[in-house]
FIFISE-15069 format. One line per field, with one value per atom (N, C-alpha, C): atom name; x, y, z; residue in one letter. Coordinates in steps of 0.02 Angstrom, whole numbers, plus 32768, in hexadecimal, padded with zeros to 4 digits. Example, Ala and Ser with C-alpha at 12.3 -4.5 7.8 and 13.67 -1.06 7.14 Angstrom:
! FIFISE-15069
a = [N, CA, C, N, CA, C]
px = [8294, 8267, 8294, 8282, 82AC, 8285]
py = [7EE4, 7F1F, 7F5B, 7F90, 7FCB, 8002]
pz = [8186, 8186, 8186, 8162, 8165, 818A]
r = [a, a, a, s, s, s]
END
This chain:
! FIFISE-15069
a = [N, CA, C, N, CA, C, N, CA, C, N, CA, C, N, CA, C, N, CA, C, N, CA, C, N, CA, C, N, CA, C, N, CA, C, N, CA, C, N, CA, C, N, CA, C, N, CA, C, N, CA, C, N, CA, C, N, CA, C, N, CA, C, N, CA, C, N, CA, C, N, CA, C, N, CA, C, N, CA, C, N, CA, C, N, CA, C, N, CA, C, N, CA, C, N, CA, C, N, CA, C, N, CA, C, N, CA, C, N, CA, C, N, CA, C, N, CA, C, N, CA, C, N, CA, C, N, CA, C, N, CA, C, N, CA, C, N, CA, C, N, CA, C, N, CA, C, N, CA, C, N, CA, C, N, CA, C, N, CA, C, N, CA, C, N, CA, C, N, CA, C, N, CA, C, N, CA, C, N, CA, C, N, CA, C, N, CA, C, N, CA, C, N, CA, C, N, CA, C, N, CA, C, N, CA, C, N, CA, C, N, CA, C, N, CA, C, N, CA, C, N, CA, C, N, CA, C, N, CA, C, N, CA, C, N, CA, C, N, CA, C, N, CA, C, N, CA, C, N, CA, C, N, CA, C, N, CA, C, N, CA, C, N, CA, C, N, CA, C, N, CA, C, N, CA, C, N, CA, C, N, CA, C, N, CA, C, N, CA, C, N, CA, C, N, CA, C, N, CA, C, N, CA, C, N, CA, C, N, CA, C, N, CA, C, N, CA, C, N, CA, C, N, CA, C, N, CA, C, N, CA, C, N, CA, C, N, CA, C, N, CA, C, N, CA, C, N, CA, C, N, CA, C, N, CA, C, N, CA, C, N, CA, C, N, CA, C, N, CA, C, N, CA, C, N, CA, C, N, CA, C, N, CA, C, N, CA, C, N, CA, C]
px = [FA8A, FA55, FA6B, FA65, FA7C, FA39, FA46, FA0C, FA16, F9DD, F9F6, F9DC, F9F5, F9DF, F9C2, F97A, F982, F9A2, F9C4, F9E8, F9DA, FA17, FA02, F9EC, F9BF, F9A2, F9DB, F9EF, FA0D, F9F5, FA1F, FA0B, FA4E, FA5D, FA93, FA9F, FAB6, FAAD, FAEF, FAFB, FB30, FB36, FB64, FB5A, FB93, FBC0, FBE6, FBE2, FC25, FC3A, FC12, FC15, FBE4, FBFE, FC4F, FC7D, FC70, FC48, FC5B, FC0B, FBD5, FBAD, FBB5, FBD8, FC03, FC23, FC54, FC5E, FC30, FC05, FBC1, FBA7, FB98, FB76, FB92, FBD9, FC11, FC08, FC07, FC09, FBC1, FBA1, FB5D, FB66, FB76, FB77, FB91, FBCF, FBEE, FBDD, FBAE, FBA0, FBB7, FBDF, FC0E, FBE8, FBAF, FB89, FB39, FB1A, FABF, FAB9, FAAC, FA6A, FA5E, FA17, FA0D, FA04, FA1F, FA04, F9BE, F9AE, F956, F947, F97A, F985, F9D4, F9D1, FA13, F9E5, FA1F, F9F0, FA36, FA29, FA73, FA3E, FA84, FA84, FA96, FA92, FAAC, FA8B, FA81, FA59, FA82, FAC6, FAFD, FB3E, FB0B, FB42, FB55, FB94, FB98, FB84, FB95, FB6C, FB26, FAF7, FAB9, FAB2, FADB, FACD, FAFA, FB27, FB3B, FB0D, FAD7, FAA2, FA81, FA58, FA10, FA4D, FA90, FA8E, FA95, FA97, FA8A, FA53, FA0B, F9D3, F9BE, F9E2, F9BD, F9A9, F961, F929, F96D, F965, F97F, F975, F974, F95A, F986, F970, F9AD, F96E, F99A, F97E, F9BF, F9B0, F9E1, F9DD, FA13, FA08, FA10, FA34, FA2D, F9E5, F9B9, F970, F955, F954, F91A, F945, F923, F935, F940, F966, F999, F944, F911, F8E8, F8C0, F8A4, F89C, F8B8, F90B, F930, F933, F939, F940, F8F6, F8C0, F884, F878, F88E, F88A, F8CB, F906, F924, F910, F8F0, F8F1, F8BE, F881, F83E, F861, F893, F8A8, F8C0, F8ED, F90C, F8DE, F8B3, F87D, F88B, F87E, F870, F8B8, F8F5, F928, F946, F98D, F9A3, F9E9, F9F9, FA2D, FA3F, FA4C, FA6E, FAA6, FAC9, FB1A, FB13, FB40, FB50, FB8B, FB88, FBC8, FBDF, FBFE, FC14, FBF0, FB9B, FB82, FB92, FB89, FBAB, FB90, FB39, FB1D, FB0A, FAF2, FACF, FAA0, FA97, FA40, FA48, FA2E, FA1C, F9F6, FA1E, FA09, F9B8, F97D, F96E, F950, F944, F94D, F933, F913, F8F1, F933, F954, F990, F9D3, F9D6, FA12, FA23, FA70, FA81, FA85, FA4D, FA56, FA6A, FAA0, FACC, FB12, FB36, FB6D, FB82, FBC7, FBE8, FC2B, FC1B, FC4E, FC70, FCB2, FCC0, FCF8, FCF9, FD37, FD7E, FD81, FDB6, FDF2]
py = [7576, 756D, 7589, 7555, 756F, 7587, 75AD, 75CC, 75B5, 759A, 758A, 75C0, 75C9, 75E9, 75C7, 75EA, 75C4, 75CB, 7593, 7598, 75B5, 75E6, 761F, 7607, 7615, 75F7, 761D, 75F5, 760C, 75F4, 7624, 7629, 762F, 75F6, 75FE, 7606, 7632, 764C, 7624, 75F4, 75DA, 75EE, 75E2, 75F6, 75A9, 758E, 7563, 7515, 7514, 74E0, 74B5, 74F9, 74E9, 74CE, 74E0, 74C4, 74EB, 7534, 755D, 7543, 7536, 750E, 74CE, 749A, 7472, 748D, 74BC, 74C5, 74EE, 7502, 7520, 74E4, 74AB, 7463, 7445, 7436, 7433, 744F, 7476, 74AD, 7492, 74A0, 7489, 744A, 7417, 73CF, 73BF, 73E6, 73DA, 7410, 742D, 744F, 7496, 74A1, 74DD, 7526, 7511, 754D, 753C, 7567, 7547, 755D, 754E, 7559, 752B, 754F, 7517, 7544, 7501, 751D, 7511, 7546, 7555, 7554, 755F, 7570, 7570, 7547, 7553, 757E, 75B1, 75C5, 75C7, 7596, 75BC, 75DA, 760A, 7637, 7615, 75D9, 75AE, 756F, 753C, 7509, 74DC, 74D7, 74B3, 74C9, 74D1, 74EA, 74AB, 7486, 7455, 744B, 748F, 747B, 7487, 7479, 7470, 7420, 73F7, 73A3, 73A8, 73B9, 73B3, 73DF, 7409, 742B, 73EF, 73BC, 73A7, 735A, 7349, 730B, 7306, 733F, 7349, 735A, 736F, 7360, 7397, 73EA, 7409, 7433, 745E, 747C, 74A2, 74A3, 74C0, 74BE, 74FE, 7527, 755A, 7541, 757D, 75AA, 75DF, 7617, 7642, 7627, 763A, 766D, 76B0, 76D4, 76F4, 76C3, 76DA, 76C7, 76BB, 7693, 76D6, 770D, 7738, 7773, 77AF, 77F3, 77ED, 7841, 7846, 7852, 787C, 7872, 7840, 77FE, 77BC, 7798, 77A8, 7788, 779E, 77D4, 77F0, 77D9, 77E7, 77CC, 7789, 7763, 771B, 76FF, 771B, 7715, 772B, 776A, 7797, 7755, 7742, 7719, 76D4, 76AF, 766F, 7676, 76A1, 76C3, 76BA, 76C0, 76D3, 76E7, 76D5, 76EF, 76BB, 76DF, 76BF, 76EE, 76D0, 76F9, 770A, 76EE, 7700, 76EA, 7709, 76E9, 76E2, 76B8, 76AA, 76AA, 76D5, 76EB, 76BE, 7679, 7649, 7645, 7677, 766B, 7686, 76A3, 76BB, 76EF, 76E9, 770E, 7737, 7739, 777C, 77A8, 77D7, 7806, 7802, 780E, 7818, 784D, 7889, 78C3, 78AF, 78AC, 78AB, 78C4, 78BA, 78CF, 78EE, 7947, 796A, 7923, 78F6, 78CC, 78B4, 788D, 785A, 7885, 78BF, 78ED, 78C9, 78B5, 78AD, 785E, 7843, 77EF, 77D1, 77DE, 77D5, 77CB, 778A, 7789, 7776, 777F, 7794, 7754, 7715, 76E9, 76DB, 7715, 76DD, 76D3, 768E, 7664, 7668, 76A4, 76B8, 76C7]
pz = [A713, A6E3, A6A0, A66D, A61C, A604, A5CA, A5A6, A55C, A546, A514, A4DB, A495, A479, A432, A42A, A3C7, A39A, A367, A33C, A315, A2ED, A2B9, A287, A256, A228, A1E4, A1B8, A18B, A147, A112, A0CB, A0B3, A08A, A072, A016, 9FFF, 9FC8, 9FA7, 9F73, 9F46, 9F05, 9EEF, 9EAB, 9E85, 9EB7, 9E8C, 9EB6, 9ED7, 9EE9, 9F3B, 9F57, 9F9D, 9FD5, 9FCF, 9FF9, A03E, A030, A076, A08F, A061, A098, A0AD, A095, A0BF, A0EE, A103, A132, A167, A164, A187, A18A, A174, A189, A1B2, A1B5, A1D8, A211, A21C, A26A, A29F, A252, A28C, A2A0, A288, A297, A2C8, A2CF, A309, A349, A34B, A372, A394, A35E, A353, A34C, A32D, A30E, A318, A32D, A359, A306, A2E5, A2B4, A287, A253, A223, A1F2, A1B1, A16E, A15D, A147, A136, A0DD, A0C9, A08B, A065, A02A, A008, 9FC2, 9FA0, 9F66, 9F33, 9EFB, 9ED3, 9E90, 9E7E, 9E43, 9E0F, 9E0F, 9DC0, 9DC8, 9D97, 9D8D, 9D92, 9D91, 9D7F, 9DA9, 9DE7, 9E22, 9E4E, 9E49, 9E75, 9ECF, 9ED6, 9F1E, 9F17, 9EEA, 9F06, 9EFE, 9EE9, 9EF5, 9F40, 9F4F, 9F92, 9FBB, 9FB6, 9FDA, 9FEC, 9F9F, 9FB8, 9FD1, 9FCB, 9FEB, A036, A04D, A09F, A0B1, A07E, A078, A095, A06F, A06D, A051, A04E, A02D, 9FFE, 9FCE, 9F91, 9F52, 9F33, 9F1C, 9EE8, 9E9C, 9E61, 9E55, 9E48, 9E37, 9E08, 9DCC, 9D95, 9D78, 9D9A, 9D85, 9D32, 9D0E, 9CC7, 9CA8, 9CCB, 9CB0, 9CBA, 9CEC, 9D02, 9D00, 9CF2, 9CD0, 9D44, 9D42, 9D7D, 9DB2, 9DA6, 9DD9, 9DFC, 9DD6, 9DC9, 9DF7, 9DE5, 9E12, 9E65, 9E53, 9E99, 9ED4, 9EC2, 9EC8, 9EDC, 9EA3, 9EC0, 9EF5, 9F0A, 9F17, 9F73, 9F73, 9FBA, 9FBF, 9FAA, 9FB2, 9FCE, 9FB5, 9FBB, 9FFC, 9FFB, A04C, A06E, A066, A0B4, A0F1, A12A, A160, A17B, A17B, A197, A1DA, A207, A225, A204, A1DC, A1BB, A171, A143, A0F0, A0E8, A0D7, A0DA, A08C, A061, A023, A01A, A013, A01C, 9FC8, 9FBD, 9F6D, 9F39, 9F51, 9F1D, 9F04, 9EBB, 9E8C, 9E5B, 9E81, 9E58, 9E88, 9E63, 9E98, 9EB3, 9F04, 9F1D, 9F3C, 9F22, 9F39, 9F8E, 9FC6, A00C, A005, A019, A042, A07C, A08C, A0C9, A102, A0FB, A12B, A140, A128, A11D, A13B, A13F, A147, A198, A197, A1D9, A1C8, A1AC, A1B6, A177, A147, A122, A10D, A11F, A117, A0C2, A0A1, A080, A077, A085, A06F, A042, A039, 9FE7, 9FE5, 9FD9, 9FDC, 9FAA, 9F9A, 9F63, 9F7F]
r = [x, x, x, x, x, x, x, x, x, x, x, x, x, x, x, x, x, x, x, x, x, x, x, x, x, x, x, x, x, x, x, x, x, x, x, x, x, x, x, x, x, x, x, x, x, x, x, x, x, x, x, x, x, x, x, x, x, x, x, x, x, x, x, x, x, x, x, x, x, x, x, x, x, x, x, x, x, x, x, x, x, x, x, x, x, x, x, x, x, x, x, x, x, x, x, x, x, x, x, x, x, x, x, x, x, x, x, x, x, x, x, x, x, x, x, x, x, x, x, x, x, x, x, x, x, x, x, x, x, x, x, x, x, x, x, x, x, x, x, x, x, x, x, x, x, x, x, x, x, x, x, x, x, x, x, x, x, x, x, x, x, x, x, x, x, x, x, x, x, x, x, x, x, x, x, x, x, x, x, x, x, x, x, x, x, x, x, x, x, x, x, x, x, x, x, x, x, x, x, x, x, x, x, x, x, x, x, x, x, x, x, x, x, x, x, x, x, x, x, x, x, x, x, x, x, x, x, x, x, x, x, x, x, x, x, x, x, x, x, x, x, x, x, x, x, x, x, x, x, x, x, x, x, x, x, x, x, x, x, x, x, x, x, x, x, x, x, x, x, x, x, x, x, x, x, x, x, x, x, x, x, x, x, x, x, x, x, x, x, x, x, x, x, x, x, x, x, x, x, x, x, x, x, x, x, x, x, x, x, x, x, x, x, x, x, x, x, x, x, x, x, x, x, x, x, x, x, x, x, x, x, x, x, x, x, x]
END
């Protein structure tokens, strides 16, 4: 008897190209990886992977951080997050002060 488990709900944070959530879209597709994206959020308006976000058709979301003084951001940023099981930091390139809720369910992707 298998058990199955629910897929992790994720939040993926961009800031440019959006190649590493292509490859997190990738994984899942092929069944490599149980989860789903719940949320893309980039830090720029003119971040190429948020047209490669919505042409796989999903919920995404800028939140530019040169538009909003650093608490603003942080704020609307933890709020957009919502209620996930994990944030994949795939390239983002500002700061989000973690947190204490979030501690533990934060990864750190960067493709440099």
């Amino acid at each position: 008897m298998t058990s199955e488990t629910s897929p992790i709900k994720l939040a993926v944070l961009i800031s440019g190209g959006g190649r590493t959530l292509q490859n997190i879209q990738a994984k899942i597709a092929a069944g490599n990886l149980n989860a789903t994206i719940q949320t893309v959020i980039s830090s720029r308006k003119n971040a190429e992977g948020i047209q490669r976000s919505r042409n796989a058709g999903l919920s995404t979301v800028v939140i530019e951080r040169k538009s909003l003084d650093a608490e603003s951001f942080q704020n609307q940023l933890t709020d957009t997050i919502g209620d996930v099981d994990l944030v994949c930091m795939a390239g983002f390139l500002s700061l989000w002060r973690i947190p204490e809720s979030m501690t533990g369910r934060v990864i750190n992707i960067h493709p440099a």
